[in-house]
C-alpha positions as CSV (number, residue, x, y, z in Angstrom):
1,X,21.3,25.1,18.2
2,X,18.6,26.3,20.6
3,X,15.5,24.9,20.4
4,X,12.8,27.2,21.1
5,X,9.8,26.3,23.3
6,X,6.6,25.9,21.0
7,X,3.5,27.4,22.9
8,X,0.9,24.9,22.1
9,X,-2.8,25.4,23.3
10,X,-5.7,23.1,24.2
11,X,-9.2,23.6,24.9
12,X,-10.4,25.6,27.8
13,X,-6.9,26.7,27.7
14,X,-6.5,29.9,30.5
15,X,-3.8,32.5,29.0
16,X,-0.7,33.2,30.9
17,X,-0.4,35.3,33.4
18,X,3.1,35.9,35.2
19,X,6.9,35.4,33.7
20,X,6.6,32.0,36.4
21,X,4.1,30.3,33.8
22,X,6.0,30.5,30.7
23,X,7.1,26.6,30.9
24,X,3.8,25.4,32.0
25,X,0.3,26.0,31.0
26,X,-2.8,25.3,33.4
27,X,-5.9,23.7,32.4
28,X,-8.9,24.8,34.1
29,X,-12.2,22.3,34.3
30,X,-15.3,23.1,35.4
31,X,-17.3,20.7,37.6
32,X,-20.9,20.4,35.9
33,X,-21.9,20.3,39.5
34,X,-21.3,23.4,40.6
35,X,-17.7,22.3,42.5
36,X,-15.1,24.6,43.0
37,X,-12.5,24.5,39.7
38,X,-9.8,22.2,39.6
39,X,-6.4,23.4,38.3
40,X,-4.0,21.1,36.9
41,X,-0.2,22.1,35.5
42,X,1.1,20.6,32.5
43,X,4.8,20.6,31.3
44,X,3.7,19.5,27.8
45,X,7.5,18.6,27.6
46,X,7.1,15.6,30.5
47,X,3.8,14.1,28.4
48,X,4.2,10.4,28.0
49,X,5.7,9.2,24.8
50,X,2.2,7.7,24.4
51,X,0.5,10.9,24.4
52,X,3.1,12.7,22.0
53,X,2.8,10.0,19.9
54,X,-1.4,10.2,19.8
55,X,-0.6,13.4,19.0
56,X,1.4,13.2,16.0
57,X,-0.7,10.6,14.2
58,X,-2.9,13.4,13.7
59,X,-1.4,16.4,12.7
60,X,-0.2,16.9,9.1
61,X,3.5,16.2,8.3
62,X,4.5,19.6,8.1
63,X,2.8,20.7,11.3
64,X,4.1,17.3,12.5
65,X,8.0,18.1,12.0
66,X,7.4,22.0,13.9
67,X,6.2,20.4,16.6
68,X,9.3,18.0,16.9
69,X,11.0,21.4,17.8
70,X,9.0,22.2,21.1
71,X,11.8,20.2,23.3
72,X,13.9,17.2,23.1
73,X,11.3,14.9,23.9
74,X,8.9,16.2,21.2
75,X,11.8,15.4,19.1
76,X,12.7,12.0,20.1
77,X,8.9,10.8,19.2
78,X,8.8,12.6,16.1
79,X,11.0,9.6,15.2
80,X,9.2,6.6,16.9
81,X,9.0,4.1,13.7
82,X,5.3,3.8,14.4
83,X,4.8,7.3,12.8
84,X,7.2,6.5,9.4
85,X,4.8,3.0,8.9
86,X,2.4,4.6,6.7
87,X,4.0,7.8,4.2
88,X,3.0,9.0,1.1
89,X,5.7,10.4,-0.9
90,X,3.8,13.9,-3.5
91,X,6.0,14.6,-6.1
92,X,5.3,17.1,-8.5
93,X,6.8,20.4,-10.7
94,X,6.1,23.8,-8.8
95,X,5.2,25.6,-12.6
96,X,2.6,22.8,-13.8
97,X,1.4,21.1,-10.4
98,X,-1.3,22.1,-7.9
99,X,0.3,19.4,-5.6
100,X,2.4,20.5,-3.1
101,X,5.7,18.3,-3.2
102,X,7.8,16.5,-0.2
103,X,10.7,18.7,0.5
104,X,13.6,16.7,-1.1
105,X,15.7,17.2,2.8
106,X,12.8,14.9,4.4
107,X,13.0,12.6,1.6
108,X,16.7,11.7,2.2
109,X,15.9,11.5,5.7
110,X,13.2,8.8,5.8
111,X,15.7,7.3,2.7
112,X,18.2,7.2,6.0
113,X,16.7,6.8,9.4
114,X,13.0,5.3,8.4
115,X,13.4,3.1,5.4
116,X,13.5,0.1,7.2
117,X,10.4,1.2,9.4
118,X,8.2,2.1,5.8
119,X,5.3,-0.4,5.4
120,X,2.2,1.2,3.7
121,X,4.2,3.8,1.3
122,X,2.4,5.4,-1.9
123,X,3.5,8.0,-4.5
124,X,1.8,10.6,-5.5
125,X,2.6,12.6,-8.6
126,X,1.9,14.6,-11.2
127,X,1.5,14.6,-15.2
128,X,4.9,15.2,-15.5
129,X,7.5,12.1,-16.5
130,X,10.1,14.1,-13.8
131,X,7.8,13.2,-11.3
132,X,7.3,9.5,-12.5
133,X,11.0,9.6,-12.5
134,X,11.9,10.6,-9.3
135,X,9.1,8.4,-7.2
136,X,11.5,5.4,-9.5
137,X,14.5,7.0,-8.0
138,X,13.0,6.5,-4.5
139,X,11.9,3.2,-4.5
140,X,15.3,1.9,-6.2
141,X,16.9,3.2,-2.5
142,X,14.9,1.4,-0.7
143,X,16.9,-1.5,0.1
144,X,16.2,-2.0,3.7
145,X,12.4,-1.5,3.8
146,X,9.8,-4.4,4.7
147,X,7.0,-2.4,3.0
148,X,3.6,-4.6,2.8
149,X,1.6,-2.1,0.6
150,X,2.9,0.0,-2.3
151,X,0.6,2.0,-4.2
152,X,1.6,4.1,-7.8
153,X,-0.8,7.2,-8.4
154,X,-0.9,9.6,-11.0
155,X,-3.0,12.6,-10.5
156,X,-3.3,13.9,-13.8
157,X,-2.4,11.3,-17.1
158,X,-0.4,8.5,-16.4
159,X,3.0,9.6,-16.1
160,X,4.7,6.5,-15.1
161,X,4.0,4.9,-18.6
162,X,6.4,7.7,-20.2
163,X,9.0,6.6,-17.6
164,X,11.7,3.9,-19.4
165,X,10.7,0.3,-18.8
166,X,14.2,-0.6,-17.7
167,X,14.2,1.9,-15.3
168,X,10.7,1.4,-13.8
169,X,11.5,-2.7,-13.9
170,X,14.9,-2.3,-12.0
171,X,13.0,0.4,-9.2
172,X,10.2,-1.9,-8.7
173,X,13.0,-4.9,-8.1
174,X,14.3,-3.6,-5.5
175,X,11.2,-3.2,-3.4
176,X,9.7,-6.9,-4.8
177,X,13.1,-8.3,-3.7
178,X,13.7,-6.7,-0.3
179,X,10.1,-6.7,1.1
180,X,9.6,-10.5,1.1
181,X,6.0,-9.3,2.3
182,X,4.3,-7.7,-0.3
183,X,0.6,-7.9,0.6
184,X,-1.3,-5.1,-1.4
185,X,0.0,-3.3,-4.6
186,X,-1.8,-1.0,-6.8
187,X,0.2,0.1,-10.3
188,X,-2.4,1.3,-12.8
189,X,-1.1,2.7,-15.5
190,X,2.5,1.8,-15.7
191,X,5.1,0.3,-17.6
192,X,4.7,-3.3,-15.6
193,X,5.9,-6.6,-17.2
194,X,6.0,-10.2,-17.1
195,X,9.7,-10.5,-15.8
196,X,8.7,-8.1,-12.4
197,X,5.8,-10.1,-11.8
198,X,7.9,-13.2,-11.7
199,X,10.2,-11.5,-9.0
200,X,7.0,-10.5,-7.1
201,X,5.9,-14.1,-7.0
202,X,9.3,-15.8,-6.4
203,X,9.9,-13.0,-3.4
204,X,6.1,-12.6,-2.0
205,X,3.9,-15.8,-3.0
206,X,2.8,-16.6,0.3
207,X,1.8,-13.0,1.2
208,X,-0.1,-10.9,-2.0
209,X,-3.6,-10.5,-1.5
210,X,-4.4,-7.6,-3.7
211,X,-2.5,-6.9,-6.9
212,X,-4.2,-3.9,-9.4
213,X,-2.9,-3.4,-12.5
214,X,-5.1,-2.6,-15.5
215,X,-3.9,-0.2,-18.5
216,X,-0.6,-2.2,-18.2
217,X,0.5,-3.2,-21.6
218,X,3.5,-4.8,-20.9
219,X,1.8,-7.8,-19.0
220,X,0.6,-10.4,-21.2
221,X,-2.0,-13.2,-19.9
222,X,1.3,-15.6,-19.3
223,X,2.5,-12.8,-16.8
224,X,-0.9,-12.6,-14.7
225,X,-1.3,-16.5,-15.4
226,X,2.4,-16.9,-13.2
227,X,0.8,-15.1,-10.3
228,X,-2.3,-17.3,-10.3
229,X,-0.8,-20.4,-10.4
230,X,1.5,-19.2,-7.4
231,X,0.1,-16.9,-5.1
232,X,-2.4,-18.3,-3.6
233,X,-3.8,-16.0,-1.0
234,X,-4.7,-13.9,-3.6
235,X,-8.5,-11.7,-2.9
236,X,-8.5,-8.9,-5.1
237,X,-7.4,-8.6,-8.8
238,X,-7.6,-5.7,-11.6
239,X,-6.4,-6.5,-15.3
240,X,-7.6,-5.9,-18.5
241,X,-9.9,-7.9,-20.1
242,X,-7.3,-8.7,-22.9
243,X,-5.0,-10.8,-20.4
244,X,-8.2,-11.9,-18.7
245,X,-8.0,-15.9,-20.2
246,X,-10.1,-19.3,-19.7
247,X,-6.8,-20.7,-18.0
248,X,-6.6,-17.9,-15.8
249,X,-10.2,-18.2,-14.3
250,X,-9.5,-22.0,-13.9
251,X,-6.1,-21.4,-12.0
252,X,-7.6,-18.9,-9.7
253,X,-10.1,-22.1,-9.2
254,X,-7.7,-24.4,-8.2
255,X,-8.1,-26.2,-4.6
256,X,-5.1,-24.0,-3.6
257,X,-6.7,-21.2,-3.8
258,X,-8.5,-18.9,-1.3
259,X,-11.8,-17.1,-2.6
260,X,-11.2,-14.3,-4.5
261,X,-13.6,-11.5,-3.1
262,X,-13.1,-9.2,-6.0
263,X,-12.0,-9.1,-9.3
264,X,-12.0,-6.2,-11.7
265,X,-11.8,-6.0,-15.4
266,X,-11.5,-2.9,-17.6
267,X,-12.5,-3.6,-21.3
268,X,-11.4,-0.5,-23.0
269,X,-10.5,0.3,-26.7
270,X,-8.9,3.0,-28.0
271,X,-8.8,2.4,-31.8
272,X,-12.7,1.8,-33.0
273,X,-13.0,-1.3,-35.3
274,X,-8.8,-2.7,-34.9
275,X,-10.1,-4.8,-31.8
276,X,-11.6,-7.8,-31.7
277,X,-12.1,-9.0,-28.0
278,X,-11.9,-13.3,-27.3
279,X,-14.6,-14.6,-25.1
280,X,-14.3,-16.5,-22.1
281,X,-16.4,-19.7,-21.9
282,X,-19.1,-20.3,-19.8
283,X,-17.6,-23.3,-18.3
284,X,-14.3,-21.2,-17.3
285,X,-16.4,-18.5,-15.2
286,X,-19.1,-21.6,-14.0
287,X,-15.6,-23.2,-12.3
288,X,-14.4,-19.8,-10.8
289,X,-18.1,-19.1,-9.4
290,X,-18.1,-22.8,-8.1
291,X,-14.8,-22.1,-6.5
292,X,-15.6,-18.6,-5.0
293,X,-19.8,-18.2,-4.7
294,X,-19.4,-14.5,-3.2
295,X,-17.1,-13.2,-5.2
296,X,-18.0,-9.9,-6.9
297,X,-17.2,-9.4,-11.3
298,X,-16.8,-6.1,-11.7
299,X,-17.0,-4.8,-15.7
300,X,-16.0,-1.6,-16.4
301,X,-17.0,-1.2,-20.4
302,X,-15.3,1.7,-22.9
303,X,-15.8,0.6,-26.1
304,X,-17.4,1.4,-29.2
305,X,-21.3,-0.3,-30.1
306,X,-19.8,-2.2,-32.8
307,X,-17.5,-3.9,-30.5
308,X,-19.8,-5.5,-28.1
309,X,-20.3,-8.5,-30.2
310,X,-18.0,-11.2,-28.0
311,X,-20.1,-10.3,-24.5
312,X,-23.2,-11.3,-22.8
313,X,-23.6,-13.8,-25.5
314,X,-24.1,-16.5,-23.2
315,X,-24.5,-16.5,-19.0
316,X,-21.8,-14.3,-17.7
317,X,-22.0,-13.9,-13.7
318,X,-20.7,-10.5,-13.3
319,X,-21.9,-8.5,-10.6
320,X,-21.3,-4.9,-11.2
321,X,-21.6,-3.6,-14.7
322,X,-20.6,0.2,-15.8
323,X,-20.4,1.4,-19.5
324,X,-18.8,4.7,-20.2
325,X,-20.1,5.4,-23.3
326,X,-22.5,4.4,-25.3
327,X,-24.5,0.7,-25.7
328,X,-27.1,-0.2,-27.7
329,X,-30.9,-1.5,-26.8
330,X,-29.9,-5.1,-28.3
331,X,-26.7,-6.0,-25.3
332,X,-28.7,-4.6,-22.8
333,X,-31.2,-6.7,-23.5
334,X,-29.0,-9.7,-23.6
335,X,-27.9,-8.3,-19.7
336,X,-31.0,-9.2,-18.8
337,X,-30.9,-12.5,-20.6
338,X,-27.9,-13.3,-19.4
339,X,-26.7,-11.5,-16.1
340,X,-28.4,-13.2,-12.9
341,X,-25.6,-12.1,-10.5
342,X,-26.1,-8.7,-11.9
343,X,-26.1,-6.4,-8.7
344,X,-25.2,-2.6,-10.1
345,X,-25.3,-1.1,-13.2
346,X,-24.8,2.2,-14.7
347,X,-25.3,3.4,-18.3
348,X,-23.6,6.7,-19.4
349,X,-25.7,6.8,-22.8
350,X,-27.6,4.8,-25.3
351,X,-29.7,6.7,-27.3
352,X,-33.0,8.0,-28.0
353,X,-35.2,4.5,-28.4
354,X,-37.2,4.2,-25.0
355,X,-35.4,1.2,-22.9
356,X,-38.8,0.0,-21.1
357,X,-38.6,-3.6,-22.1
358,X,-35.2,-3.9,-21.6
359,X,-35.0,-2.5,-17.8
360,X,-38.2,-4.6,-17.0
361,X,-36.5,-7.8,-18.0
362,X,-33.6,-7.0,-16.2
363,X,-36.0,-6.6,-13.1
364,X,-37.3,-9.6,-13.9
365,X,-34.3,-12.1,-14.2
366,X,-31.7,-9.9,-12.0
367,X,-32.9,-10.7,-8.6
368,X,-30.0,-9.1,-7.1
369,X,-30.4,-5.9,-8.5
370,X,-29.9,-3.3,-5.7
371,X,-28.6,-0.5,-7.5
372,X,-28.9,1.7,-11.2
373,X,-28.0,4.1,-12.5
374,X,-29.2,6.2,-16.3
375,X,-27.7,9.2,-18.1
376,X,-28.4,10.1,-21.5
377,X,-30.9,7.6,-22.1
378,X,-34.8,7.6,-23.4
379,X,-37.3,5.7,-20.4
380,X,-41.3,6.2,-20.7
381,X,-42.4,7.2,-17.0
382,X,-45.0,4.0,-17.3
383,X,-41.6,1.2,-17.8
384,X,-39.8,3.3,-15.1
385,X,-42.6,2.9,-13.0
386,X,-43.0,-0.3,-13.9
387,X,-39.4,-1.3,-13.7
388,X,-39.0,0.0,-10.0
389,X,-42.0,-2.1,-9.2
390,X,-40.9,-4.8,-10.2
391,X,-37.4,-4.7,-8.4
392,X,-39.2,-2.7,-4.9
393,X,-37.9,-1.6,-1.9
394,X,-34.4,-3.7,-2.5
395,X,-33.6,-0.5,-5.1
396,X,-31.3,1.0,-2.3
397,X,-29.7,3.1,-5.1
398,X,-31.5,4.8,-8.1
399,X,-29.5,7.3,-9.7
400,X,-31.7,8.9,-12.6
401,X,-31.4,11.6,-14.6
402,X,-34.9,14.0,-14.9
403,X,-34.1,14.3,-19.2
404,X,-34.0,10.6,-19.2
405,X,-38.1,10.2,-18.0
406,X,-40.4,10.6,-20.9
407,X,-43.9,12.2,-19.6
408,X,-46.8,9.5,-21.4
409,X,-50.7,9.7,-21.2
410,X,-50.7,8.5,-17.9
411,X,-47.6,9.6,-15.7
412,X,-46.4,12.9,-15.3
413,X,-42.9,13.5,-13.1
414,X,-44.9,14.8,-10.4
415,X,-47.5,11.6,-10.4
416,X,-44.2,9.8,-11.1
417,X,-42.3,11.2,-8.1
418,X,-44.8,9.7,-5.8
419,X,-45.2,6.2,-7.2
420,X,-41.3,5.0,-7.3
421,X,-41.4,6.6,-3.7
422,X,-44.2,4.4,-2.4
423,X,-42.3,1.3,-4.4
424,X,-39.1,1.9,-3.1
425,X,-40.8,3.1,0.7
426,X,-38.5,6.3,1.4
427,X,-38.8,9.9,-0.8
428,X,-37.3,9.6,-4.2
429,X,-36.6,12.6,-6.7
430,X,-34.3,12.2,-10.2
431,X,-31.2,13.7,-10.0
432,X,-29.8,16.9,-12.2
433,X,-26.6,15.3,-11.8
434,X,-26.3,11.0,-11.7
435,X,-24.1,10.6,-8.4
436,X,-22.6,7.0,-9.6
């Protein structure tokens, strides 16, 4: 089949002029000193593979594969394995789906010619469990790929968990078994169990670094607990607080391990009052902040007021704190009892009792502080003021809602607009809209 010659353009580009310039197109430059032009002919066809390839990395796959038709050469970079290293597969149904899927031909072809070059792959789908499906159906052909980061995002609700767990166990297999270098792998929100963690870690110990998997409900703490005790390289983690354990903390504290830089836990409930949630002891999380003094706690809190009762009850050194809906006066005031690490936190909602001695006590006892944030809360201008005084110019973020300042005797929002600005020393103004 003829290929036909792509005209391509660059800037400063001079249009053609005769029949004799249809293979070629000339670049003029202009000297800033007033020198006559210099003309220079390119055959865009002769371009190193270098070039091509600099090229490619940063056009979009679709403009990508037309411009593998310009000439043979175009073509033979198009399949250089340093442009299949990094792909991300969108699946998704044409009637329910603003995503726009990979064409099922270019599938089968990096299944074919590319699978063994793959090495940072993700999939991308939609609510739909045919999507969820078919990314499964991909990953169980790859059986000659060395991929080092898989990722598993659903754009909408979490497909993947209506996917069966046979099925989603045997795909994942295949990759956890071939790879042998598995450093990075994100699978929120999917069927995931004990028995395909335990082929991770007998296949990739010696390389996983980052492994995120909250809202999986098939791992239990003895799943998570058999990648602690082996793989240790491990930086970043992201569970649920109900397979976060005392034994875990103390196995990710072992003299084996590395630091762990992050870890994340999601404490969600989604039946009110059927919960109750264990609590970790202060000598479990004392041994893991021994073991790694930088490492940042990150909390993530959906629950109910009423079930609050097993946290903060004693001194907890998480770092970054966030609660989606609704806490009460009484566990924010035993944050600032009990949170010294406490570097961010953010509070959807609480009520409409004024939080002024609460926030000031966190000011006082959370020397790290550096960021906050406040939606539908109740603060008196005179304990804002006060609070951001107390924690000055190290405030770098202050994300505050205008309804949440309550005008008093003393401070109104314009008077108050000033003050925090001279505490924190740049312009400050609440926000209509928190930006947390």
């Amino acid at each position: 089949m003829k290929r036909a010659r792509q005209k391509v353009t660059i800037e400063n580009a001079v249009p053609q002029t005769s029949q004799k310039n249809k293979k070629q197109k000339t670049c003029q430059h202009g000297s800033a000193f007033g020198e006559p032009d210099l003309q220079a002919s390119i055959d865009w066809g002769s371009l190193p593979h270098h070039v091509i390839l600099r090229i490619f990395q940063f056009l979009p796959l679709v403009d990508r594969a037309r411009a593998s038709s310009v000439c043979r050469r175009w073509n033979e970079v198009f399949h250089i394995p340093d442009l299949w290293r990094k792909f991300e597969f969108e699946l998704s149904q044409p009637a329910t789906s603003y995503l726009k899927s990979t064409h099922p031909d270019l599938i089968q072809q990096i299944i074919k010619k590319h699978a063994d070059h793959l090495q940072y792959v993700s999939f991308k789908v939609d609510s739909s469990t045919e999507s969820a499906e078919a990314a499964c159906n991909i990953l169980s052909q790859l059986v000659n790929c060395s991929i080092k980061t898989l990722g598993l995002i659903s754009t909408a609700k979490p497909s993947f968990m209506n996917v069966s767990k046979a099925h989603f166990a045997s795909a994942l297999t295949v990759v956890f078994v071939n790879s042998k270098s598995l450093s990075s792998i994100k699978i929120d929100d999917t069927p995931l169990d004990d028995p395909s963690l335990k082929v991770l870690v007998a296949n990739n110990s010696d390389t996983l670094k980052l492994l995120k998997m909250s809202s999986c409900p098939h791992v239990s703490p003895a799943g998570v607990l058999c990648v602690a005790d082996q793989c240790h390289g491990l930086k970043e983690l992201a569970l649920n607080y109900y397979i976060l354990s005392d034994e875990l903390l103390l196995a990710l504290s072992s003299e084996k391990h590395v630091d762990l830089e992050h870890l994340r836990i999601d404490v969600v409930s989604e039946n009110p009052g059927q919960v109750e949630f264990h609590t970790i002891k202060k000598q479990s999380w004392d041994a893991f902040v021994k073991h790694s003094p930088k490492v940042n706690i990150v909390m993530y809190f959906f629950l109910y007021e009423e079930e609050f009762d097993a946290f903060f009850r004693e001194e907890t050194p998480v770092t970054h704190l966030y609660f989606g809906r609704a806490v009460s006066k009484a566990m924010l005031g035993r944050i600032g009892l009990n949170c010294p690490r406490l570097i961010e936190l953010v509070v959807c909602a609480n009520g409409l009792q004024p939080l002024d001695d609460e926030l000031i006590q966190i000011a006082q006892r959370c020397k790290n502080l550096t960021a906050m944030g406040l939606g539908e809360c109740e603060v008196t201008c005179r304990g804002f003021i006060e609070f951001v005084k107390m924690c000055g110019g190290r405030l770098t973020q202050l994300s505050i809602m205008e309804e949440v300042l309550i005008p008093d005797n003393d401070y109104s929002l314009d008077r108050l607009h000033l003050e925090v600005s001279k505490h924190l020393g740049r312009m400050w103004f609440p926000d209509m809209m928190p930006t947390w």
